[in-house]
C-alpha positions as CSV (number, residue, x, y, z in Angstrom):
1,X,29.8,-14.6,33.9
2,X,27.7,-17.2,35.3
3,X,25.1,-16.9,32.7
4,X,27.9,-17.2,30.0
5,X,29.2,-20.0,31.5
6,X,26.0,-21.9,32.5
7,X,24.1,-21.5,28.9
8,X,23.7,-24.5,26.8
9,X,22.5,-23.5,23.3
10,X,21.0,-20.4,23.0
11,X,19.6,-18.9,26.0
12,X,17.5,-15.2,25.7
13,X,18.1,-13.7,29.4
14,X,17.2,-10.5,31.2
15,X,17.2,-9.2,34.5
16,X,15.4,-6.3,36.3
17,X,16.6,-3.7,38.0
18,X,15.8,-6.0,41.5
19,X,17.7,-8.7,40.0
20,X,14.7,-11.3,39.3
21,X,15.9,-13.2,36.3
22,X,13.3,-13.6,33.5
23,X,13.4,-16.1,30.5
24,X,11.4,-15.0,27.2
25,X,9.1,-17.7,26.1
26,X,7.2,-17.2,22.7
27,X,3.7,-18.4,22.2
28,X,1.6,-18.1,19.5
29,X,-1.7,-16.1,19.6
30,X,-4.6,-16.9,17.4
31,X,-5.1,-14.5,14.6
32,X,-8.8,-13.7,13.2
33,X,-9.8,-14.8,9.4
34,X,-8.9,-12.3,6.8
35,X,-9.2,-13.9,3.7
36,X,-11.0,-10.7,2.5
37,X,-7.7,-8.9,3.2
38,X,-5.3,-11.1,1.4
39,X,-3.9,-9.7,-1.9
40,X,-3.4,-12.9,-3.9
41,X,-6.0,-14.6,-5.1
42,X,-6.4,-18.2,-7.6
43,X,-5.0,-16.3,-10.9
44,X,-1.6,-15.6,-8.9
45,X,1.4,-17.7,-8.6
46,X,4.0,-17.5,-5.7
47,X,7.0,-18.3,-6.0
48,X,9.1,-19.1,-2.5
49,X,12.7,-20.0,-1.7
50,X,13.8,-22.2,1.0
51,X,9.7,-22.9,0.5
52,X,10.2,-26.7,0.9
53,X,10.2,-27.3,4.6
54,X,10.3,-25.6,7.8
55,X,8.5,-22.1,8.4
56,X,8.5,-20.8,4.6
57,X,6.3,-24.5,3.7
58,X,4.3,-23.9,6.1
59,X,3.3,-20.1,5.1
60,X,3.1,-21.3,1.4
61,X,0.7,-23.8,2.6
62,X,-1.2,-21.3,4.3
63,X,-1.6,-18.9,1.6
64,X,-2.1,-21.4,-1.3
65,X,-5.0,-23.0,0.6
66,X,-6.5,-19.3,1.9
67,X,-6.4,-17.6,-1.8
68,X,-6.1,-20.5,-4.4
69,X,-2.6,-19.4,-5.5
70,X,-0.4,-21.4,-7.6
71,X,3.2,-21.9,-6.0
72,X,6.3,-22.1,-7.3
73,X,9.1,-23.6,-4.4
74,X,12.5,-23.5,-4.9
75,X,14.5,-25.5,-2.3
76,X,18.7,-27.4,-2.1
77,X,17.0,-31.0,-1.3
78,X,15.5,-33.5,-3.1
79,X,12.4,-35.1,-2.3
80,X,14.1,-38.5,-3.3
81,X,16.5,-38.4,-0.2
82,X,14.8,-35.8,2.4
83,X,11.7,-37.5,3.8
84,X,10.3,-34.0,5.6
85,X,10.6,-32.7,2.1
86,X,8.7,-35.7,0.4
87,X,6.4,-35.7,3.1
88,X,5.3,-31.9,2.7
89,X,5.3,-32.4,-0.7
90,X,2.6,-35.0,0.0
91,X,0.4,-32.8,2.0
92,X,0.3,-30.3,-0.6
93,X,-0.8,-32.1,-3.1
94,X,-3.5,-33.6,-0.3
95,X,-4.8,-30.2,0.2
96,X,-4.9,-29.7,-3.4
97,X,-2.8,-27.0,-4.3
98,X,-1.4,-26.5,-7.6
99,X,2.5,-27.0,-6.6
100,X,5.3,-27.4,-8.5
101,X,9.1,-28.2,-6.5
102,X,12.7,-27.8,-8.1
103,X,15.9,-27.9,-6.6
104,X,18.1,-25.1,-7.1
105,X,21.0,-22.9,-5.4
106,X,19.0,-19.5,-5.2
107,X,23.0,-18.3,-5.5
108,X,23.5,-20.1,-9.2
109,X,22.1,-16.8,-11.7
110,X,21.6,-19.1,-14.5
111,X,19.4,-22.2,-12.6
112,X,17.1,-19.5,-11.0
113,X,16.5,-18.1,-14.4
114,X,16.1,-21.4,-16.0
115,X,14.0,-22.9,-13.3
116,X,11.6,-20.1,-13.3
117,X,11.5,-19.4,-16.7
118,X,9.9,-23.5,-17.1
119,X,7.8,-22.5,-13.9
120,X,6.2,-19.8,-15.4
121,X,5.4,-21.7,-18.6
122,X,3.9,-24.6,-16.4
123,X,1.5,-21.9,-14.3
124,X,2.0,-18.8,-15.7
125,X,3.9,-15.4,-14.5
126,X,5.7,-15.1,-11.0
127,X,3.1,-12.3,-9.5
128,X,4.0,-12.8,-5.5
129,X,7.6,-13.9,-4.2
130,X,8.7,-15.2,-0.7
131,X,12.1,-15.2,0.1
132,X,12.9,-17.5,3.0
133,X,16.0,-19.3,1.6
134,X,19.4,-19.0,4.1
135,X,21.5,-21.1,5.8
136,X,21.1,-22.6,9.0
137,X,25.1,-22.9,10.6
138,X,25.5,-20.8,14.1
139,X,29.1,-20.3,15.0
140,X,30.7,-18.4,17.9
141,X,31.6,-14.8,17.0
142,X,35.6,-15.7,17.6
143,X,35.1,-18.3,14.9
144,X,33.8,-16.1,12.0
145,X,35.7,-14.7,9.6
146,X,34.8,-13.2,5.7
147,X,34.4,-16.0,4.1
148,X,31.6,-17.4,6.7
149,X,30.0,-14.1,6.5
150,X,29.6,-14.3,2.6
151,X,28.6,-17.7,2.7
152,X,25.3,-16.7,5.2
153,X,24.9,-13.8,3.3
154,X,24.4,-14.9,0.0
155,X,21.1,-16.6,0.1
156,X,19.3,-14.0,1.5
157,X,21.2,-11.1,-1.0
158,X,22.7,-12.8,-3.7
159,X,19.4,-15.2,-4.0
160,X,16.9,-12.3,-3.9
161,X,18.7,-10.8,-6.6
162,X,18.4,-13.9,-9.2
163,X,14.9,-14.4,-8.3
164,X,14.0,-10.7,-9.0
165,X,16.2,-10.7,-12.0
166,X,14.3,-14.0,-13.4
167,X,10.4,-12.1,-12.6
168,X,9.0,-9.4,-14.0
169,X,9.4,-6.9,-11.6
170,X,6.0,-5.1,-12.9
171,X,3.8,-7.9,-12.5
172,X,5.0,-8.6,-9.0
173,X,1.9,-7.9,-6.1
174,X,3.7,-8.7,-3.5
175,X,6.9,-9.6,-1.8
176,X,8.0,-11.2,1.7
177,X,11.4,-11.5,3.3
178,X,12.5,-13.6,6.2
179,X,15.4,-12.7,7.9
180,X,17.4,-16.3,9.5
181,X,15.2,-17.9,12.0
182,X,17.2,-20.3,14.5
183,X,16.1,-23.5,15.2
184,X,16.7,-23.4,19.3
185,X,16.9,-27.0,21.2
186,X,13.3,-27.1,23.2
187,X,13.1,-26.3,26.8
188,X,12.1,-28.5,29.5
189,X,8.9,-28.2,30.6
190,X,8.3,-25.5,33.1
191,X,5.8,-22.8,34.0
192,X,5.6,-19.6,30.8
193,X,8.0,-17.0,32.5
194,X,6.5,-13.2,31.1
195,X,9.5,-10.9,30.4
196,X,8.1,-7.3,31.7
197,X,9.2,-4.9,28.8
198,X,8.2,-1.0,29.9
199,X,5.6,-2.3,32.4
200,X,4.0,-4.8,29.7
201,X,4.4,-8.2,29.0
202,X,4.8,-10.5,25.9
């Protein structure tokens, strides 16, 4: 109860069986070159929702510069009035990818199948898809109702279902899901607590 009523934001909690409260904290471990590995190389294009900003730009980034792939991101803003946007944008075209950006409603059958249908004439056929697009609008489990649950839903279903039905399935190499990542408010600084999971740590 006092956890419940203490917690500002979202707060990831656990407790042994002594009572010592533990905080998970995530840090990010370096990860060894594997270009050799990758499946995609310069003749593939990827095409990625939600691919404008946040964690899915960054991975397109990532992959585009590691294998020379061509990318296709589909995205609700507008370069003209979201300055993260405009300035990713920017960096692509400084690392000199081969980019093109629309905006479209991954929901809306009929702009997904015309947006990629004029990608793929620009670079050529969809052969890898990332599906990162969702909605980013946490609300307290009393609060939701169908409606809310069809709204968060459809992104993630709905839009990998118009993507896939605008691509040839058979010429697709790969494809990635993201499930919704939360954006949580940051912590003050304070010493990395380890959360002991089955006599390990993480």
């Amino acid at each position: 109860m006092r956890e419940m009523s203490a917690a500002k934001g979202h707060v990831d909690v656990c407790y042994d069986r002594a009572g010592t409260r533990f905080e998970p904290r995530l840090k990010a471990l370096p990860l060894e070159e594997t270009a050799g590995d990758w499946p995609l190389g310069g003749q593939d294009v990827l095409l990625v929702t939600g691919g404008g900003k946040g964690i899915a730009f960054e991975c397109a980034l990532s992959v585009a510069r590691k294998t020379g792939a061509r990318l296709v991101l589909l995205g609700r803003s507008r370069p003209s009035n979201d300055a993260e946007l405009a300035s990713n944008l920017e960096r692509i075209a400084a690392a000199g990818v081969c980019c093109r950006y629309s905006s479209v409603d991954v929901t809306d059958a009929a702009m997904v199948r015309n947006t990629v249908a004029e990608a793929e004439r620009e670079l050529g056929p969809v052969t890898a898809f990332l599906h990162a697009a969702g909605v980013n609008v946490p609300q307290l489990i009393p609060s939701l109702n169908e409606a809310a649950f069809r709204r968060t839903l459809a992104p993630k279903i709905l839009g990998a279902r118009n993507v896939l039905a605008a691509i040839n399935p058979e010429r697709l190499r790969l494809f990635v899901t993201f499930s919704s990542i939360i954006d949580a408010p940051a912590c003050p600084a304070k010493p990395i607590t380890r959360w002991p999971m089955n006599g390990s740590h993480i």
